[in-house]
N, C-alpha and C positions, 0 to 999 in steps of 0.2 A: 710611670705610664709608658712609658719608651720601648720598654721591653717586653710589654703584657703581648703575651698571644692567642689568636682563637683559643687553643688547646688550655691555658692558663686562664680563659673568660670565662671556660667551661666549668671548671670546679671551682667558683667563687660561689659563694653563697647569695641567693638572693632576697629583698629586690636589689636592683645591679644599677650601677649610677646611671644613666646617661651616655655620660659622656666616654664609660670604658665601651659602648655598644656604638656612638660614634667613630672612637679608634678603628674597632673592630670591620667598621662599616665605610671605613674614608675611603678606600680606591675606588669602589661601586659609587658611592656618593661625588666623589669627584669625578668620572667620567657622563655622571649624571649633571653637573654642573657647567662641567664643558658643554653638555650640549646644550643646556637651559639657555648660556651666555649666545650662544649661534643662533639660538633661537627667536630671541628677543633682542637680536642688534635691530636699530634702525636707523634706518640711513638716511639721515638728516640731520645738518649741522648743528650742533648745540644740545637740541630736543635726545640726539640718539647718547648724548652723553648721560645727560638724564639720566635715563631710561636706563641706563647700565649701571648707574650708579645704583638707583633705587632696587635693580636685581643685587646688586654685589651686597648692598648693606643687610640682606636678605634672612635675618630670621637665621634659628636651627634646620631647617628644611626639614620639617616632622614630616608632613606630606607622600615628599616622597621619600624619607626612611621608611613609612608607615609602607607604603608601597611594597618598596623592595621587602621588608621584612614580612608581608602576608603571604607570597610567594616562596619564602626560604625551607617554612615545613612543608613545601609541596616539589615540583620542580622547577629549579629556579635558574634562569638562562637570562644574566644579566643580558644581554644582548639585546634581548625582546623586550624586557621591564625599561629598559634604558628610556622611548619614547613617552611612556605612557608617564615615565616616573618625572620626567623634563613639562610634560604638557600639564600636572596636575598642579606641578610650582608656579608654570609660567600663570595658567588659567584663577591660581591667589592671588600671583600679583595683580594679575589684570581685575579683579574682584574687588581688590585696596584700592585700586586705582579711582574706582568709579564713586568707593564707598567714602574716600573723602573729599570728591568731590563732593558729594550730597551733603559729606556732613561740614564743609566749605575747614577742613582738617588744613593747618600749615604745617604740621611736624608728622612724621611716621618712621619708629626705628631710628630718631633720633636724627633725623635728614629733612630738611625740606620737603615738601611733597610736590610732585608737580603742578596742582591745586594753586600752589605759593608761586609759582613761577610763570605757568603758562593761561593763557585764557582758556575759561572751562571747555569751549566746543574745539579746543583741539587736545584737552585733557581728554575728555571724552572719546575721542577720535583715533587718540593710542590706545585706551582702553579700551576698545572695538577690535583694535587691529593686534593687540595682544589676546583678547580672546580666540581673535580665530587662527593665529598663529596656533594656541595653545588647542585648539581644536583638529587643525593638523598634524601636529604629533600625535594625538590620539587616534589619526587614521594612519600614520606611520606604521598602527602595530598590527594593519591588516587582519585584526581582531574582531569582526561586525559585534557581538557582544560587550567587548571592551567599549566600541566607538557609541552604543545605546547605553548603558552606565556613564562616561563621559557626556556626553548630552541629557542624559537625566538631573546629573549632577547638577553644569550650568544652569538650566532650567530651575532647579530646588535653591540655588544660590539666589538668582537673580527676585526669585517668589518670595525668599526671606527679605533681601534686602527693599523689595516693594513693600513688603509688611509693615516693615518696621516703619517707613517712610509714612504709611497711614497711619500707622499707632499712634504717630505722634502728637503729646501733648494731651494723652486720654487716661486718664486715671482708670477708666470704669475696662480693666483688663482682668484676665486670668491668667495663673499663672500655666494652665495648658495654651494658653496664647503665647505666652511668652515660648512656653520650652518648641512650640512648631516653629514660631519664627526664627531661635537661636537656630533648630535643626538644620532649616534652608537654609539658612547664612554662614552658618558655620559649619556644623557636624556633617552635614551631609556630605561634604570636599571630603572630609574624613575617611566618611562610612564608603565614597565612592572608590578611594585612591585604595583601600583595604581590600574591596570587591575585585577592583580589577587588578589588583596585583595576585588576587586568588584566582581570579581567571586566569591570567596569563600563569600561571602557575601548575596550571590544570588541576587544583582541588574538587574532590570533589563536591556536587552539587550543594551538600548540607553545610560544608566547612566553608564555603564560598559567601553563603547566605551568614554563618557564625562570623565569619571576619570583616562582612558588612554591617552584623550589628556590633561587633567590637570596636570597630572604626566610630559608629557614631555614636556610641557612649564613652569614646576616649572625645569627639569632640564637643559633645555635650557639657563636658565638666571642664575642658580647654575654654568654651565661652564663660562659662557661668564666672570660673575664676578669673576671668579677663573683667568680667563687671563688678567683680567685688574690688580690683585691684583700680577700677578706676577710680571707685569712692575712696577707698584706701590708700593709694601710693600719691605720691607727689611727680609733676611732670618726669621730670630730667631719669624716676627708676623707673617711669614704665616706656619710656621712648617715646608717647605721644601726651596731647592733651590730656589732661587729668582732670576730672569731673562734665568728661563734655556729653556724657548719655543725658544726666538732669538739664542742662544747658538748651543740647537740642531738644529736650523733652521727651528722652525715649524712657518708659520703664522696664526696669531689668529687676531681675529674680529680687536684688535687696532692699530695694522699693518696695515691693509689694511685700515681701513677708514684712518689711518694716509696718506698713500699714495694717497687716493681721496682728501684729503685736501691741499696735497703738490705739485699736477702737476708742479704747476711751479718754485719750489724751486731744482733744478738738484742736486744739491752739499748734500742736507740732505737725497733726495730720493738713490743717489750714495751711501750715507754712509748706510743709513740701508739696500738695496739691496745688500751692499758686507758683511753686517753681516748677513744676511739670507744665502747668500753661504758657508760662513764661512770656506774659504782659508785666511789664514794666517791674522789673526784677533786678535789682541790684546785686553787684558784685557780691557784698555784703551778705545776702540772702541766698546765694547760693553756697557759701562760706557755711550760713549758718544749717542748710537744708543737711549738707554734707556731714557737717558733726553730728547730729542730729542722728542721724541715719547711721550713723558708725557708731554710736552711743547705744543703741538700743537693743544690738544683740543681732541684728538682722546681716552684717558681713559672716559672723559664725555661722547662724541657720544656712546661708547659703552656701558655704563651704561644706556643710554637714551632705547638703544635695548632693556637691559637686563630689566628695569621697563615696555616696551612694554609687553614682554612672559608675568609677573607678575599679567599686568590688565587683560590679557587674561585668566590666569588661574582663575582670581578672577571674571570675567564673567561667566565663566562654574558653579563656584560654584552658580552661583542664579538659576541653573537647576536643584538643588540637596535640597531634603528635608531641609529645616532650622530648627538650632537647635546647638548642640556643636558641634557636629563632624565635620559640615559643618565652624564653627567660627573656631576651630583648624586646618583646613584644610587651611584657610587662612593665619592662624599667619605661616602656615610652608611655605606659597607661598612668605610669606613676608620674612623668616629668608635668603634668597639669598640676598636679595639687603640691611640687614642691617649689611652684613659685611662690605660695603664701608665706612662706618660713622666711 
């Protein structure tokens, strides 16, 4: 890998790993880091160390690769992408931030969370002051366009994450409920950091609106497999709690198709309907909701969705200049669905 260069990324065959379009993509990505870290310092004893840490332990930074790379088949001056692409990481984490509070989360990324350490209304409080940090960089780019997509965005996050908050514990859901709530909470960061990296990019008008619905069908299928891999994986390989959606009582895509698949099994659909309410529900019981659910064929159905968004994003891209940017663009629409393997 050492020696791979642009010109050598260019004739490999695709789709392309990842992590050879990370190589390609480390010095913009790192000047992009640097300023995320300036960004989110805070100056307060203890609290700001935190707060650096839970940036530093930080994820692939899809976001803003996704960013910078919607920008590259267009005109692309890191320079200008630098704010927007720093405000889009910062405005996640501050989004994780809030979101385990609610879900009273102790681990994320394999770290404590601040949830675990501090009392919620000053958890909450950095979570406030990271969005609007993260709200600043986005007027850094002096972009009024850019800065309405950024505010549309927080807005659609903040709608998902209220959603889910009232879903809970309701069986009687659709699974178009489900896929607008995942969009606010998740996809839409996507669909937004794609947009305005097209903006700042000066794409034109149709390819701007194409890279925002590429963006939210890469994060469409980024949640969906995030909720299969909850019922699926074991804490310690996905970095946070494992089985805490049925827990807090959210339903997610494998719940429900598990229930289109079990009409006629009362006794299994009984047990995970009384772990969605989650009155007096033992350990044990949610043990058994989990196999249950993973038994039935309902983690595949929903992988099957999540490889749908993937072809979809991967059609949009043959409307878009070819060339790397448009190949990198792929390998990142593929990196959702190769966490299941």
């Amino acid at each position: 890998m050492g020696t791979l260069t642009t010109t050598a990324f260019q004739r490999r065959a695709i789709p392309l790993d990842l992590s050879d379009v990370f190589y390609v993509m480390r010095a913009d990505l790192e000047r992009v880091e640097q300023r995320l870290r300036e960004e989110a310092n805070v100056d307060y004893p203890i609290v700001g160390e935190i707060v650096d840490n839970l940036i530093g332990a930080g994820g692939k930074r899809l976001r803003p690769l996704l960013l910078l790379l919607s920008a590259k088949p267009f005109d692309y001056d890191l320079d200008e992408l630098i704010p927007a692409a720093a405000g889009v990481e910062l405005l996640h984490n501050a989004s994780l931030i809030h979101d385990d509070t609610v879900d009273h989360a102790d681990v994320r990324r394999g770290q404590p969370t601040l949830n675990s350490l501090l009392p919620p209304e000053t958890v909450i409080l950095l979570g406030d002051y990271l969005f609007a940090r993260s709200a600043m960089l986005a007027a850094a780019t002096m972009n009024p366009r850019v800065v309405g997509v950024f505010a549309s965005t927080l807005a659609k996050i903040c709608d998902g994450q209220l959603s889910e908050v009232f879903a809970a514990h309701q069986t009687e859901q659709t699974i178009d409920d489900y896929k607008r709530r995942i969009y606010g909470k998740t996809a839409s960061l996507f669909a937004g950091s794609a947009e305005m990296g097209a903006i700042i990019g000066q794409a034109p008008g149709d390819q701007i609106e194409a890279m925002s619905q590429f963006g939210g069908d890469v994060g469409m299928a980024f949640q969906i497999i995030d909720d299969v891999l909850d019922l699926r994986e074991s804490t310690d390989a996905i970095g946070k709690p494992a089985g805490l959606d049925l827990r807090q009582g959210t339903v997610t895509l494998p719940t429900m198709l598990f229930f289109e698949r079990n009409t006629m099994n009362g006794h299994y659909a009984e047990l995970i309907s009384r772990v969605i309410d989650g009155n007096e529900i033992s350990d044990s019981d949610y043990n058994d909701a989990v196999q249950v659910i993973r038994e039935s064929g309902a983690l595949e159905a929903s992988i099957e969705v999540a490889e749908e968004y993937v072809e979809h994003a991967r059609n949009i891209l043959r409307g878009l200049p070819p060339g790397e940017a448009t190949d990198m663009l792929e390998a990142l629409a593929m990196e959702s669905l190769s966490r299941t393997h």
